[in-house]
C-alpha positions as CSV (number, residue, x, y, z in Angstrom):
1,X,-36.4,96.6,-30.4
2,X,-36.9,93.9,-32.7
3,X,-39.7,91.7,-32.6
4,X,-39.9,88.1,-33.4
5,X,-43.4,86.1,-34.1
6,X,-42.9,82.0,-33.0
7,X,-45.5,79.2,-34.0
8,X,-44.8,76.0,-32.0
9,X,-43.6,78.2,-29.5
10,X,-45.1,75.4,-26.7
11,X,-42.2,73.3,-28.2
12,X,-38.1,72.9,-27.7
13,X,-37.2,74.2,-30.5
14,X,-40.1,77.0,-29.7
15,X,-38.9,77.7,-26.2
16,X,-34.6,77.7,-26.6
17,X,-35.5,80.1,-29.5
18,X,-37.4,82.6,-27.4
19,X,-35.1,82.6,-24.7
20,X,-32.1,83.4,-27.0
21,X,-34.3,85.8,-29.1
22,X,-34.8,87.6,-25.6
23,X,-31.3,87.5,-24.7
24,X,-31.0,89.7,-28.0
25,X,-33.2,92.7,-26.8
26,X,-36.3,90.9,-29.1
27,X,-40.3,91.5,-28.1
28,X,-41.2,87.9,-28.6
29,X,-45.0,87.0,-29.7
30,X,-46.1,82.9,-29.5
31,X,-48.4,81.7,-31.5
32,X,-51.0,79.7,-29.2
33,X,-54.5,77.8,-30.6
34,X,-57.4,78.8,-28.8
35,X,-58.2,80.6,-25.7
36,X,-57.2,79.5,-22.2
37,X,-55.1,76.9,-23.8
38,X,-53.6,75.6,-20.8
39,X,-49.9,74.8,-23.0
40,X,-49.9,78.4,-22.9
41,X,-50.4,79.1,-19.3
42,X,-47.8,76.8,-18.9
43,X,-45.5,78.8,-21.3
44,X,-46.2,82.0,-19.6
45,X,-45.2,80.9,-16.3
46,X,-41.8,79.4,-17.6
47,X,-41.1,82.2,-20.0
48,X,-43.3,85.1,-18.8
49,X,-41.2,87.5,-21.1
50,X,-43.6,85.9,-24.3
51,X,-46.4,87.5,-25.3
52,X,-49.1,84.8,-26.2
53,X,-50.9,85.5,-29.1
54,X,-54.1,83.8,-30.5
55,X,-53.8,81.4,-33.8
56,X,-54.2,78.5,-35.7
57,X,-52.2,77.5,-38.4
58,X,-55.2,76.0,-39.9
59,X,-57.1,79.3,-40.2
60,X,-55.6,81.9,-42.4
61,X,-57.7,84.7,-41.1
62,X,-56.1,83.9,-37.7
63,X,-52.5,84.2,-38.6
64,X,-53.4,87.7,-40.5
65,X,-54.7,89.1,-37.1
66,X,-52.0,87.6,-35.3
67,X,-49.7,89.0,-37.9
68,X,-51.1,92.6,-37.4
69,X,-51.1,92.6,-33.6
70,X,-47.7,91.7,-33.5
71,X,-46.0,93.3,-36.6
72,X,-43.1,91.1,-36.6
73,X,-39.7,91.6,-38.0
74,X,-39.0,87.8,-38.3
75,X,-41.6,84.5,-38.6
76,X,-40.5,81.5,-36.9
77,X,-42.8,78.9,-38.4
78,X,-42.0,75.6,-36.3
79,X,-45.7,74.9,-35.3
80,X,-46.6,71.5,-36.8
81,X,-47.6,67.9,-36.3
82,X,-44.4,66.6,-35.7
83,X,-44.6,63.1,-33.8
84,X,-43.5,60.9,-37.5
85,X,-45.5,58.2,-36.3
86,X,-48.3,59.5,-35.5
87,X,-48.4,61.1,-38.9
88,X,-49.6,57.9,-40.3
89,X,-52.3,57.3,-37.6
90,X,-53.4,61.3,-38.6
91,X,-52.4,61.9,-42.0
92,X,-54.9,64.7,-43.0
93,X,-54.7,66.5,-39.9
94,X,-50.9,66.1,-40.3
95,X,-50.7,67.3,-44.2
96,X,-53.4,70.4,-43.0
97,X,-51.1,71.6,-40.0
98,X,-47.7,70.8,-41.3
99,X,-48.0,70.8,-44.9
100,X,-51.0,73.6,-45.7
101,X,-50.2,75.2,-42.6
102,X,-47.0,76.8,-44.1
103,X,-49.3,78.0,-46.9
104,X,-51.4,80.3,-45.1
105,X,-48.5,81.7,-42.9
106,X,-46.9,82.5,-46.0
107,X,-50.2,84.1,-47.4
108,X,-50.8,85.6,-44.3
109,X,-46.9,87.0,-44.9
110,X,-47.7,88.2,-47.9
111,X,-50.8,90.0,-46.9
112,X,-49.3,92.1,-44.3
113,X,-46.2,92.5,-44.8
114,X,-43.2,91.1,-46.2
115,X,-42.6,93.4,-48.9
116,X,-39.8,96.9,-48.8
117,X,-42.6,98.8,-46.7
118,X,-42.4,96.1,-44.2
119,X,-40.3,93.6,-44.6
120,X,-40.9,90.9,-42.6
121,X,-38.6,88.1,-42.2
122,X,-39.6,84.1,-42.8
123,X,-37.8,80.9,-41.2
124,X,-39.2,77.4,-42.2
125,X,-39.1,74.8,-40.0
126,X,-38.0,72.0,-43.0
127,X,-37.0,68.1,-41.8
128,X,-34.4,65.9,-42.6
129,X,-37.4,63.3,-42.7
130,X,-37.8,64.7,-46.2
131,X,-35.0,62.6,-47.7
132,X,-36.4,59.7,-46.5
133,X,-35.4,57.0,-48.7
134,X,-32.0,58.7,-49.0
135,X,-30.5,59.3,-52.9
136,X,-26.9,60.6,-51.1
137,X,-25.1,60.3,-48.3
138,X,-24.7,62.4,-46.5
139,X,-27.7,64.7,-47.3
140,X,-26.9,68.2,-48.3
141,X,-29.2,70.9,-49.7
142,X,-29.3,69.4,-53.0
143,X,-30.2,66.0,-52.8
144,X,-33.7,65.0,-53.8
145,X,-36.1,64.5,-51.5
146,X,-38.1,60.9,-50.8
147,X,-40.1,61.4,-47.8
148,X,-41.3,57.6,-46.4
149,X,-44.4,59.4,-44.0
150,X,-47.2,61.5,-44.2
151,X,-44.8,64.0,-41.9
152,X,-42.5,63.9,-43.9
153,X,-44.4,64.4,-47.4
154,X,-46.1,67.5,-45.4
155,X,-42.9,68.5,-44.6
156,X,-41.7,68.8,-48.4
157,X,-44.8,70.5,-49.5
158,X,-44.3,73.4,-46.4
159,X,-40.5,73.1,-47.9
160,X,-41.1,74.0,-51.5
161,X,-44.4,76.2,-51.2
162,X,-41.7,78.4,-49.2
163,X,-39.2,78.5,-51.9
164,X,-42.0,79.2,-54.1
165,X,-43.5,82.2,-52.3
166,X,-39.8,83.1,-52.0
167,X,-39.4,83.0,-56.0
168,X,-42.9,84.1,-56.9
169,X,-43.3,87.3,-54.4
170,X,-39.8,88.1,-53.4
171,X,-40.6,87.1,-49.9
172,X,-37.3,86.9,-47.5
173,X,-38.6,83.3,-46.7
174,X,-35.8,80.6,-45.5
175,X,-35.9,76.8,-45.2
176,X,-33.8,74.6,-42.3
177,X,-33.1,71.7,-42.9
178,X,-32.5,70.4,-39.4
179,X,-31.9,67.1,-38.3
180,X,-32.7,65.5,-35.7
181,X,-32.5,68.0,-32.7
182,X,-32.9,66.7,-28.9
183,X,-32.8,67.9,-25.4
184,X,-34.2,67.5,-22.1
185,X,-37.5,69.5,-23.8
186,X,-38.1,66.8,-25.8
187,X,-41.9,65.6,-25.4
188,X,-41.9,62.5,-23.9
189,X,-43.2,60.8,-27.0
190,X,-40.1,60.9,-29.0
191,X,-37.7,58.1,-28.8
192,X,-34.7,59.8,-27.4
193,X,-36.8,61.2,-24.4
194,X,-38.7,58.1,-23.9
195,X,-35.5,56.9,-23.3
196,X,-33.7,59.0,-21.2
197,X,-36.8,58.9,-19.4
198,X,-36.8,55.0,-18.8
199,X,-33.8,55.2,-18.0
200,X,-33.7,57.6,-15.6
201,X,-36.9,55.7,-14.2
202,X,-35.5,52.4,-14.0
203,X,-32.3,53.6,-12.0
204,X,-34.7,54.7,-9.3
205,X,-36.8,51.9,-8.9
206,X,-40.0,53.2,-10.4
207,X,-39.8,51.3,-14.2
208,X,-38.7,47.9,-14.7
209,X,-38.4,48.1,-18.6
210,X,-38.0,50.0,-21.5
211,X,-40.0,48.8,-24.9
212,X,-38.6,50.2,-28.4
213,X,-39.0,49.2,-31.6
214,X,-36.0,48.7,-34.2
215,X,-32.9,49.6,-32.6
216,X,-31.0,49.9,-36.1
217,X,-32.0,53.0,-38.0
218,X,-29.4,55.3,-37.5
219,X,-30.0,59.3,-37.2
220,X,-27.8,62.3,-37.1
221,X,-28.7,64.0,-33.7
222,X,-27.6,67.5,-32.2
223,X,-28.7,69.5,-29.2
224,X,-31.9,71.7,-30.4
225,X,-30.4,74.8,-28.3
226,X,-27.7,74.9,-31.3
227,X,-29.3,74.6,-33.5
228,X,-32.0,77.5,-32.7
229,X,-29.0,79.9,-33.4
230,X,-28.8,78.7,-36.8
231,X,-32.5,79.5,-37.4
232,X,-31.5,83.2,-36.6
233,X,-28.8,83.4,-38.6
234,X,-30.6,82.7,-41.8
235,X,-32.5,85.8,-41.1
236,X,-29.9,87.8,-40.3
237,X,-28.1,87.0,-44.1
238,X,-28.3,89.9,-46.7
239,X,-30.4,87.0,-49.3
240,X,-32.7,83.8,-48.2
241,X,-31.4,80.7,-48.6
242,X,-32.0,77.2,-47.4
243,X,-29.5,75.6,-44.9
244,X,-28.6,71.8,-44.0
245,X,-28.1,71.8,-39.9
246,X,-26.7,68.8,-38.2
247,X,-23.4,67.6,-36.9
248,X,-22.2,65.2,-39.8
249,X,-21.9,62.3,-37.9
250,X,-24.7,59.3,-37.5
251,X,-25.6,57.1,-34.7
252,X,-28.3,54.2,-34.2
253,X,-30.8,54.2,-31.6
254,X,-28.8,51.4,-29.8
255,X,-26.1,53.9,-29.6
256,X,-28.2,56.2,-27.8
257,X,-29.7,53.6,-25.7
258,X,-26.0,52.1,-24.9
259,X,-25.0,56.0,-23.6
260,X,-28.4,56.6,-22.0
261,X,-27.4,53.6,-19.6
262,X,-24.1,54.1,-19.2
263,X,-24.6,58.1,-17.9
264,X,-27.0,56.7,-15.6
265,X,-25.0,53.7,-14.0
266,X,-26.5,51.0,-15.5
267,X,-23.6,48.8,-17.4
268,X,-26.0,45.8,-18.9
269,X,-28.6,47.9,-20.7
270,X,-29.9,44.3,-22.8
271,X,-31.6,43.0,-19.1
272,X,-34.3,46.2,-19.5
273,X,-34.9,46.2,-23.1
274,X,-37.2,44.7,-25.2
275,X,-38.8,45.2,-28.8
276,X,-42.5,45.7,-30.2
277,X,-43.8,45.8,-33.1
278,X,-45.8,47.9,-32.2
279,X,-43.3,50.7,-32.5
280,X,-41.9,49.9,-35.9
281,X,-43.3,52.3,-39.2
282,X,-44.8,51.1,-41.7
283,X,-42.0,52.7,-43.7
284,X,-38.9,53.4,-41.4
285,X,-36.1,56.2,-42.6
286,X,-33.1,53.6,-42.1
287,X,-30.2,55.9,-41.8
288,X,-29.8,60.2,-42.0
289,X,-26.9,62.1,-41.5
290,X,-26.4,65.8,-42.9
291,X,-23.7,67.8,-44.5
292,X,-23.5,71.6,-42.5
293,X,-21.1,72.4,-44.8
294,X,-23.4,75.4,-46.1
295,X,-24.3,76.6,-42.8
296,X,-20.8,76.7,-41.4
297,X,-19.1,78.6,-44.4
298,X,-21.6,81.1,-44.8
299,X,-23.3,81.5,-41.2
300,X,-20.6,80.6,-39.9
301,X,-22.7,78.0,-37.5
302,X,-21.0,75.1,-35.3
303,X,-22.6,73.0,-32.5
304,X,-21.4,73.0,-29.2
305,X,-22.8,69.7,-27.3
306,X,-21.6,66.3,-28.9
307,X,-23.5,63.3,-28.6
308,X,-22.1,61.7,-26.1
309,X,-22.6,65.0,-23.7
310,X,-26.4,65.4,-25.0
311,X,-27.3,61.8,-23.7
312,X,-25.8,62.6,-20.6
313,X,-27.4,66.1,-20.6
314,X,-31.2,64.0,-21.2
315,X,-30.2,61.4,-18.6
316,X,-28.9,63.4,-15.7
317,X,-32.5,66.2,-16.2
318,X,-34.7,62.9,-16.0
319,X,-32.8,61.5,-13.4
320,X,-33.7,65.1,-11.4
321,X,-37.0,65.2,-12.9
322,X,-38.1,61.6,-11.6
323,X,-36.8,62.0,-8.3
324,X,-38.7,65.3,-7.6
325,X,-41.3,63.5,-8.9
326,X,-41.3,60.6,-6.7
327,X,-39.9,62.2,-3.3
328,X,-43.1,64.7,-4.0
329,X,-45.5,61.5,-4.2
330,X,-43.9,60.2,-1.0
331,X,-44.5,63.1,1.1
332,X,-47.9,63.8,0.0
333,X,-47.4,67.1,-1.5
């Protein structure tokens, strides 16, 4: 059987990927900081097929150990700091975990494995918040990067130190470029859970408002159980390569507000919002939208939820979520 090592296995993208890794006949290992970390007690329960391993992307010496328990024929590196706006509240923590973090995986790669006696396999989880201050549109795997946070600036130094270890020890390291990626995982900090969440909390009575900050900026969002697939089939190609994934089309955060409403009953969506400043950058990425061109030619990847039936997807879990929620609170349980 295969075997399959996942950092930021506690997260979406962490937990659709080990559930269709295990559909495949893998032994999947999760990466999990510290002992009796209760994230992974959590993760046990929901996905009890996972193997939790101890590590800390901040501690090379860790990821070795982890790397020799577990033997892995593919890395999945998608543990990072990756709330963008907390980035600039935590910068170093951000560039040592996201940025540096990469590093010592690599090293730890390199150290074990990786080479024709064991040839482990490398999948970087790169950003579209790299491009930033965009030089193209749309964004493809050739356009310059101009990150506008310290997440996404980490996120180019993880990207290129894995091209380099790639160039410089023949690794079988890949990048992904993905773009924005949702589902009804999403942590509730991100802006398309937070609203979905509202939402879903206003329609039952338990939320009288939802607060964002600029509704304009306009993003290129896909369902993050998609996109997993195209993380495998990067590893599964006879040379590494990096890969743009997203859906080619862009929509604003009003957009996804507008929907988020609408799947939940609610026609005039302007009576529940308001703006803060609060929640506004100090540098926003004003528009992204990728080009999958790449990835659909040569892995032959496609995405099967549109926007329009993500929303819903969000809206219609936190709907169910909320209610359990409230109708345990009302009977005491």
């Amino acid at each position: 059987m295969p075997r399959a090592l996942i950092t930021g296995i506690t997260g979406q993208d962490g937990q659709y990927l080990a559930e269709f890794l295990h559909a495949r006949g893998y032994d999947v290992f999760g990466l999990v900081k510290g002992q009796n970390n209760p994230r992974g007690v959590v993760l046990q329960e929901e996905l009890p097929f996972v193997e939790v391993v101890s590590g800390d992307l901040q501690d090379l010496l860790s990821l070795v150990a982890a790397l020799e328990y577990s033997q892995p024929d593919e890395i999945y590196n998608l543990g990072a700091m990756s709330f963008v706006a907390l980035s600039f509240r935590q910068s170093e923590l951000t560039a040592n975990v996201t940025g540096v973090g990469v590093l010592r995986m690599l090293e730890a790669m390199r150290l074990v494995g990786g080479n024709d006696n064991n040839p482990m396999r490398f999948y970087q989880a790169s950003s579209s918040e790299m491009f930033g201050k965009v030089r193209q549109t749309p964004q493809n795997e050739q356009t310059p990067f101009y990150p506008r946070s310290p997440y996404g600036v980490a996120k180019v130094f993880g990207h290129d130190i894995t091209v380099n270890y790639r160039d410089s020890y023949g690794l079988f390291a890949c990048s992904g470029i993905l773009f924005n990626h949702e589902s009804p995982r999403r942590g509730i900090e991100f802006v398309t859970r937070k609203v979905t969440n509202a939402v879903a909390r206003i329609k039952l009575g338990l939320q009288h408002e939802l607060t964002l900050g600029r509704l304009d900026p306009q993003r290129d969002w896909g369902f993050a159980g998609d996109y997993v697939a195209a993380m495998w089939q990067m590893l599964q190609q006879d040379e590494p390569d990096d890969y743009v994934v997203a859906t080619g089309e862009t929509h604003s955060v009003q957009e996804f507000v507008e929907l988020a409403f609408r799947a939940a009953g609610i026609d005039d969506w302007r009576r529940y919002v308001r703006q803060d400043e609060r929640y506004m950058r100090p540098a926003e990425v004003d528009v992204l939208v990728g080009d999958p061109s790449k990835a659909a030619a040569v892995l032959g990847w496609k995405r099967t939820v549109t926007f329009p039936e993500l929303v819903e997807m969000m809206v219609v879990h936190d709907l169910e979520h909320e209610g359990r929620k409230a109708r345990r609170a009302t009977s005491g349980a």
